[in-house]
Rosetta silent file (secondary structure, phi, psi, omega in degrees, C-alpha in Angstrom):
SEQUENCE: XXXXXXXXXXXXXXXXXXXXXXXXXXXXXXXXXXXXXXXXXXXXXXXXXXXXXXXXXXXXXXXXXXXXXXXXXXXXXXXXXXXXXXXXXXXXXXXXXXXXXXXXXX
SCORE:     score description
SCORE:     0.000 S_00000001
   1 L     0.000  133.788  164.622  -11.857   14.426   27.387 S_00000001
   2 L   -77.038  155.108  172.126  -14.060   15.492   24.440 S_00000001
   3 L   -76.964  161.517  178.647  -14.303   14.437   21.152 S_00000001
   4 L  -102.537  168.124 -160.497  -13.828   17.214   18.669 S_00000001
   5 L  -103.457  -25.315  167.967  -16.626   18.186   16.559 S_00000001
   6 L  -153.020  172.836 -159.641  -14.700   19.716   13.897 S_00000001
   7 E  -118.209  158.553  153.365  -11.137   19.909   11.725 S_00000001
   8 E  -105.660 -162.030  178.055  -10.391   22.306    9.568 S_00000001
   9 H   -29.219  -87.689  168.591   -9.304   22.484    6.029 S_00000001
  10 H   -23.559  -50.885 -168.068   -5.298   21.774    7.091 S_00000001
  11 H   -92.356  -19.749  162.699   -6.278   18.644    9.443 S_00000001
  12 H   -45.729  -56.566 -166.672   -8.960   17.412    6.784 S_00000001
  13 H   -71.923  -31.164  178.371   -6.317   17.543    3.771 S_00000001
  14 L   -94.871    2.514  165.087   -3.537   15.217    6.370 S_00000001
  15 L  -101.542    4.619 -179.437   -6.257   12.839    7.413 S_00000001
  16 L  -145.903   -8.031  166.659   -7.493   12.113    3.940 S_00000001
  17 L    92.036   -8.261 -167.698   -5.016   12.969    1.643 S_00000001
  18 L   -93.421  135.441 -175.293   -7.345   15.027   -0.799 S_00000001
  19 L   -68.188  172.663 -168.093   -5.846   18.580   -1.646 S_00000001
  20 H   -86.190  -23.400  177.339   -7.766   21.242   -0.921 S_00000001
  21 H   -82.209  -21.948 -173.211   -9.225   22.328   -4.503 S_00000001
  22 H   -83.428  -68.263  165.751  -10.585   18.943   -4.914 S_00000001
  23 H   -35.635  -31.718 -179.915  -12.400   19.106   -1.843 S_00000001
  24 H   -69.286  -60.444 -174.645  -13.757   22.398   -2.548 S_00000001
  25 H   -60.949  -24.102 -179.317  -14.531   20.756   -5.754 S_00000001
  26 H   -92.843  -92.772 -163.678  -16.551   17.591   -4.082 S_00000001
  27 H   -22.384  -67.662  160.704  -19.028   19.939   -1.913 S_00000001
  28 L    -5.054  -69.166 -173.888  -19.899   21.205   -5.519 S_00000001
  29 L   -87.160  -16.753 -167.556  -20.422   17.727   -6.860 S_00000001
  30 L  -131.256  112.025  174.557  -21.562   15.206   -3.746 S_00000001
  31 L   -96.976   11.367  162.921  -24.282   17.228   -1.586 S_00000001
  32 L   -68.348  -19.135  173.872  -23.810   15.376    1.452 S_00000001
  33 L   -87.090  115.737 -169.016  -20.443   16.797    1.794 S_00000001
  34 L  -147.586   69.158 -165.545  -21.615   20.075    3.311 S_00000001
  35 L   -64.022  160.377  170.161  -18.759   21.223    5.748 S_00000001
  36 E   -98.017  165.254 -150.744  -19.601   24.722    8.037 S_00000001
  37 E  -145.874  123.190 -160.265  -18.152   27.452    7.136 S_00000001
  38 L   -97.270 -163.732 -174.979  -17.503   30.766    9.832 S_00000001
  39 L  -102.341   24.367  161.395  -17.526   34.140    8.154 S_00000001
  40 L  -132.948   19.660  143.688  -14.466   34.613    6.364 S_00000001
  41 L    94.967   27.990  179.930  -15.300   31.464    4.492 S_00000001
  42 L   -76.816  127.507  173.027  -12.928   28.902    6.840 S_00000001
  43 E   -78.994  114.499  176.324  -14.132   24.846    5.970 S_00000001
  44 E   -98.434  101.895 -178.943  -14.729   23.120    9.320 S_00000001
  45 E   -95.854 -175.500 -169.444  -15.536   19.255    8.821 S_00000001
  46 L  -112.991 -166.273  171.786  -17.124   16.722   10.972 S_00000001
  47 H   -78.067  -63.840  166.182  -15.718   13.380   11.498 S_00000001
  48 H   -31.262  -83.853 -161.883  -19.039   12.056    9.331 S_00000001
  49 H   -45.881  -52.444  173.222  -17.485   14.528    6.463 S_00000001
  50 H   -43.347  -81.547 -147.108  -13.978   12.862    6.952 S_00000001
  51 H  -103.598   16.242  159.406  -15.118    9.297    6.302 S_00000001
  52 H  -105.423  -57.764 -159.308  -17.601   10.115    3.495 S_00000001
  53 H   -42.902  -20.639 -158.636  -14.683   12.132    1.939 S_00000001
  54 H   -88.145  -18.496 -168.466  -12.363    8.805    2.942 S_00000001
  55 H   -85.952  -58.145  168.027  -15.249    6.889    1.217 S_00000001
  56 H   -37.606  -36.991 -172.197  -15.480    9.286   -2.032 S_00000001
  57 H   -81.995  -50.913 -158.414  -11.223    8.439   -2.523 S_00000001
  58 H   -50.947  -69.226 -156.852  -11.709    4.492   -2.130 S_00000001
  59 H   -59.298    1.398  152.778  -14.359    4.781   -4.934 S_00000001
  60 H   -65.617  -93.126 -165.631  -12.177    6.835   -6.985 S_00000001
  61 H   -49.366  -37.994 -158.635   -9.081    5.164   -6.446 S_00000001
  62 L  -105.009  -33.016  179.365   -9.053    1.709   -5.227 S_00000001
  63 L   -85.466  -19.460  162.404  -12.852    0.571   -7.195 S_00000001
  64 L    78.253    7.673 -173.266  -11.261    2.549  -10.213 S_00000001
  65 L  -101.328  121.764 -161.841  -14.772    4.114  -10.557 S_00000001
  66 L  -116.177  -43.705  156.114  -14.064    7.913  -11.710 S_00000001
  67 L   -37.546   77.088 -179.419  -17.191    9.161  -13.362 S_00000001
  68 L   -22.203  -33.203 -178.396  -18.997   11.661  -10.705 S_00000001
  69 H   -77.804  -45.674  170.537  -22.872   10.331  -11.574 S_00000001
  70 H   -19.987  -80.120 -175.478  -20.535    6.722  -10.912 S_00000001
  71 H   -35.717  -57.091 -134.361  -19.369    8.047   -7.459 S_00000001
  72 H   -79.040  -43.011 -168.687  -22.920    9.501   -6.568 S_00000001
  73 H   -91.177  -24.838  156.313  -24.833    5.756   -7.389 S_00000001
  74 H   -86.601   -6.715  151.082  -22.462    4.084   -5.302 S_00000001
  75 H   -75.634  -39.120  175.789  -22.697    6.274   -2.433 S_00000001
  76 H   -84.117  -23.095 -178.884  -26.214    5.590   -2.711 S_00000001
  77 L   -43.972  143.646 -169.364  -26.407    2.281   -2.947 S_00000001
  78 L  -104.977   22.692  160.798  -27.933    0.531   -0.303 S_00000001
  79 L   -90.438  -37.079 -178.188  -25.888   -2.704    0.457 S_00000001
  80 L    82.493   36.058 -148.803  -22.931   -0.160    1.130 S_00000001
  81 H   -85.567    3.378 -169.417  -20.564   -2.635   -0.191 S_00000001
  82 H   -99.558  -18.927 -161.981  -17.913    0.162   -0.544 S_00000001
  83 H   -74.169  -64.786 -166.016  -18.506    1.385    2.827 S_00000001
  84 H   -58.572  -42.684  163.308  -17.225   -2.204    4.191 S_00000001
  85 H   -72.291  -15.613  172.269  -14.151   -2.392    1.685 S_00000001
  86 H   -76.618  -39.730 -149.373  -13.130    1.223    2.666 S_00000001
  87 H   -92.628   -6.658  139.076  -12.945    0.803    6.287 S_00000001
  88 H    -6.024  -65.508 -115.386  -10.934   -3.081    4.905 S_00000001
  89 H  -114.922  -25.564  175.386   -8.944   -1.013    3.200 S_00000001
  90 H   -89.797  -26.782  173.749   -8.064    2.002    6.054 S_00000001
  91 H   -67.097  -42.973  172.174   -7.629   -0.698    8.342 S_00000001
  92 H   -62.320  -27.553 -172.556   -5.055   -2.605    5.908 S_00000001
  93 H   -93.624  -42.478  154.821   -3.305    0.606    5.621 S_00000001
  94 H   -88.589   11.734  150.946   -2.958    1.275    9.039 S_00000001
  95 H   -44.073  -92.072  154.815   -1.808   -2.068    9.767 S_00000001
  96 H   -11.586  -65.916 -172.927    1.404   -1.568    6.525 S_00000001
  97 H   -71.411  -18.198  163.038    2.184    1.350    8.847 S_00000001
  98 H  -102.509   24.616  171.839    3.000    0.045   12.125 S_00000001
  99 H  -113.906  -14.504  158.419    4.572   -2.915   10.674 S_00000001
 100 H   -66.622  -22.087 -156.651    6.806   -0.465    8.447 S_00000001
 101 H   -68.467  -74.198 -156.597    7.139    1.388   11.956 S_00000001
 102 H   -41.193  -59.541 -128.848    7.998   -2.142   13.464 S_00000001
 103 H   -74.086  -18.264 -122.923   10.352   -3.471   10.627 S_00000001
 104 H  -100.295  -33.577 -170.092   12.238    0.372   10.840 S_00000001
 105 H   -76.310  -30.802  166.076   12.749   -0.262   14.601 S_00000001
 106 L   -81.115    0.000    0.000   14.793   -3.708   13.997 S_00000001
């Protein structure tokens, strides 16, 4: 079976958690997030788009760094050290969930 090449809007916003104005709001501000778009203006994302957007939230949320020029120099940086604590940190998280799954099931 193939992988899919793109999500939309709806399957973006329940695989990353970011509402939809804020995304909207991110293309705007970060220009690697540059989703296609069909002609009545529907956002289609890649996988790539998913896990910079999943990358964009760590450094917001979890590094506490908030300041857009902030985000944008730590996207660029070129050790990546956020890239390595995000996928830490989506891994730790789905981990919490099958052991809430687990505990739910005893």
């Amino acid at each position: 079976m193939a992988e899919r090449i793109y999500f939309s809007m709806r399957e973006t916003i329940e695989a990353t958690g970011i509402e939809a104005a804020t995304l909207r709001y991110w293309e705007k501000q970060f220009t690697q997030l540059d989703p296609r778009k069909d002609g009545h203006g529907n956002r289609y994302y890649t996988a790539e788009d998913i896990a910079l957007i999943r990358r964009i939230r760590f450094i917001r949320d979890e590094m506490k760094i908030t300041r857009i020029e902030a985000i944008r120099n730590e996207l660029a940086t070129a050790d990546r050290q956020s890239d390595v604590r995000s996928m830490a940190f989506e891994h730790l998280t789905r981990v919490r969930r099958k052991l809430q799954a687990l505990e739910q099931m005893l």
